[in-house]
C-alpha positions in Angstrom: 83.6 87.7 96.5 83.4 91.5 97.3 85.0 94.0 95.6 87.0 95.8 98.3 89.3 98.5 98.7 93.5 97.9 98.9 94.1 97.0 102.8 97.7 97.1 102.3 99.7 98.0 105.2 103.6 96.7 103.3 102.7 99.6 100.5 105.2 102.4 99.9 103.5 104.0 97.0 102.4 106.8 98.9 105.1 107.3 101.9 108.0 105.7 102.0 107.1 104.2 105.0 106.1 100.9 105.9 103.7 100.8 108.5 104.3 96.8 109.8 107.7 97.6 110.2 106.9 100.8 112.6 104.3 98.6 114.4 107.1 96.4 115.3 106.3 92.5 115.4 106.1 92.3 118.7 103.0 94.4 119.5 99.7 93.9 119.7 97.9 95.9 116.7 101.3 93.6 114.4 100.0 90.4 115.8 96.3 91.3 115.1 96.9 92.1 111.4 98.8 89.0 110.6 95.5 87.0 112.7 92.6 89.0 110.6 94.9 88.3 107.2 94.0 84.9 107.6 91.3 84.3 105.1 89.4 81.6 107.2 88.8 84.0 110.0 87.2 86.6 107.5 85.3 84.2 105.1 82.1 84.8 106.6 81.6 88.1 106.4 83.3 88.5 102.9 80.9 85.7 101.5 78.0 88.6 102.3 79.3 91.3 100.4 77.4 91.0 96.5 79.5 94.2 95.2 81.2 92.2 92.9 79.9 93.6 89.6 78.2 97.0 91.0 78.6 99.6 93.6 81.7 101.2 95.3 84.5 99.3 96.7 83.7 98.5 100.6 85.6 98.2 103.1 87.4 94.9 104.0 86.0 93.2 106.6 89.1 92.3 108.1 90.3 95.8 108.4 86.9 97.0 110.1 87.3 93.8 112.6 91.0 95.1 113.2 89.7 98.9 114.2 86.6 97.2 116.5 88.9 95.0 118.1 92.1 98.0 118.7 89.0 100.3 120.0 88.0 97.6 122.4 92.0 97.4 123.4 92.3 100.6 124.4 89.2 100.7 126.2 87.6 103.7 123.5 83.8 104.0 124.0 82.1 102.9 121.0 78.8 105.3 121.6 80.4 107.8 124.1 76.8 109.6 125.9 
């Protein structure tokens, strides 16, 4: 297991806003969160992550998965020329 940085989208530590609620559970980027939070979908990339007892705190995989996927949802050119 990797040692990864909090990918908390409910916390109100900083704001006092919670950012699920303003995506509304209806839309698209709600219903992908709640998809990529299931740990089945994720296991494979988090099983090749050995920064368990050194190194920085990466980022989770199922947050980078979630920005890939929104990218490719609103049509943003990963490598624009």
């Amino acid at each position: 297991m990797g040692n990864f940085k909090d990918d908390n989208l409910g916390q109100q530590v900083l704001l006092n806003v919670d950012f699920l609620e303003v995506l509304g559970s209806g839309s698209f980027e709600f219903s992908l969160y709640r998809l990529l939070q299931r740990e089945e979908l994720v296991s494979d990339f988090v099983a090749q992550y050995k920064n368990t007892h050194s190194g920085r705190k990466a980022y989770p995989p199922a947050m980078l998965l979630r920005l890939i996927f929104y990218a490719y949802y609103r049509g943003i050119d990963p490598a624009p020329v």
